[in-house]
C-alpha positions in Angstrom: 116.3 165.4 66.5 117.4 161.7 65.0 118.8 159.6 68.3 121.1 157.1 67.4 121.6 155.6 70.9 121.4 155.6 74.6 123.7 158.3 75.7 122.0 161.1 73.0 118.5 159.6 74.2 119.4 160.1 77.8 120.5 163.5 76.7 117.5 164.3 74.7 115.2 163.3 77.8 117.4 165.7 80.7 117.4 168.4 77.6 113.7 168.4 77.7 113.4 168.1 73.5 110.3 169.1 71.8 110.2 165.8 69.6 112.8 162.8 69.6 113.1 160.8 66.3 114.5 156.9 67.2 115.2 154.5 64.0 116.4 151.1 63.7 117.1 148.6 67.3 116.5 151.5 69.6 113.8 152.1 68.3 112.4 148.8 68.8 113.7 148.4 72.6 112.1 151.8 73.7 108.9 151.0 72.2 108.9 147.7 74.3 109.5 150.1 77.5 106.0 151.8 76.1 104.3 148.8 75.8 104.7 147.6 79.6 101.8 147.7 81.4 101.8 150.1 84.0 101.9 147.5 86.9 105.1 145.9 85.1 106.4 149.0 84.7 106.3 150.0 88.5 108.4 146.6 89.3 110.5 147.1 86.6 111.8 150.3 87.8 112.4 149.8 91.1 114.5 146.9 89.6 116.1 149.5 87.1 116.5 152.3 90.1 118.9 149.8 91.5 120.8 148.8 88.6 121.6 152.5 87.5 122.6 153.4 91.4 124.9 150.5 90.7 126.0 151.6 87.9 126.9 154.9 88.6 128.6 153.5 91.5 131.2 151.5 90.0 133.7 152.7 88.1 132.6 153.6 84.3 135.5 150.7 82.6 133.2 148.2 81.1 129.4 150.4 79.9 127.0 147.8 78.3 128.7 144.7 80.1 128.3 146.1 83.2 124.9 147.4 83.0 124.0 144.0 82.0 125.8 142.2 85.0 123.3 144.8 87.1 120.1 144.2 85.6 120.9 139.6 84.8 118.0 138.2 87.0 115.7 140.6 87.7 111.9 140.6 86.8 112.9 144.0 84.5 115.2 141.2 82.3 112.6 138.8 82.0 109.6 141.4 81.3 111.5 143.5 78.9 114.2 141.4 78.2 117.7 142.0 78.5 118.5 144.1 75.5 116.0 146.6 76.2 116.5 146.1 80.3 120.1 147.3 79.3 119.0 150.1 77.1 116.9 151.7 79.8 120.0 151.3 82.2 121.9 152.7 80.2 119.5 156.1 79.0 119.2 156.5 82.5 122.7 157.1 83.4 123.0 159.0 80.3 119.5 161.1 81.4 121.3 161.6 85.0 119.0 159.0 87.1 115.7 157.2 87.0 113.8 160.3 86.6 115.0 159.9 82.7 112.8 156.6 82.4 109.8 158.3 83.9 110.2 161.3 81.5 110.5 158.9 78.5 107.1 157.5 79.8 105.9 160.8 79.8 105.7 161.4 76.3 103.5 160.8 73.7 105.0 157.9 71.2 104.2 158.1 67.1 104.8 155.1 65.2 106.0 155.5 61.8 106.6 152.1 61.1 108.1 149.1 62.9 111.1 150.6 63.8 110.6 154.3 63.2 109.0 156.6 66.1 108.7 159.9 67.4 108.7 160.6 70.9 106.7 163.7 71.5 107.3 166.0 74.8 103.7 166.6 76.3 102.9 170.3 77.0 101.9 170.8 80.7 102.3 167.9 82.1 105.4 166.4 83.9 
């Protein structure tokens, strides 16, 4: 299935999909999220776990704006950067929590080109 942005990704991850084709700026911000070591990955979570509380907290007015107020100033902005800090904020809320982001890491990630991959559930493990 092609994913054009955060809120069909975070569906795609609760949905459990088989395979998960992302093109174009997505593309490029979740395979930044791949790319973390896993170290980073832990502190940028717990950083992320608090900005998508937040966010599902406050009334859902401003999306992307918001999400980017949340996340402004924590290590997760300056490892991933903000773009891509937002993104995962934002698939998360769309997934239905943090869990989303642990699933994403879950999967096994094809690159097809710079900004073309294909995010691949992994049979028996979860």
């Amino acid at each position: 299935m092609m994913i054009e942005n955060e809120q069909e990704l975070g569906e795609a991850l609760r949905a459990d999909m088989d395979e998960i084709e992302l093109k174009g700026d997505l593309a490029r911000k979740i395979k930044k999220i791949y790319q973390l070591d896993q170290a980073l990955w832990c502190l940028c979570l717990i950083c992320l776990t608090v900005a998508v509380a937040s966010l599902v907290a406050a009334p859902s007015t401003a999306g992307a704006s918001t999400a980017l107020c949340f996340v402004a100033g924590t290590p997760a902005t300056m490892l991933m950067s903000a773009p891509v800090a937002v993104s995962a904020v934002l698939t998360a809320v769309a997934g239905g929590g943090i869990h989303c982001l642990k699933k994403l890491r879950k999967r096994f990630m094809k690159e097809l080109g710079d900004d073309y991959i294909i995010l691949y559930l992994r049979k028996g493990k979860e």
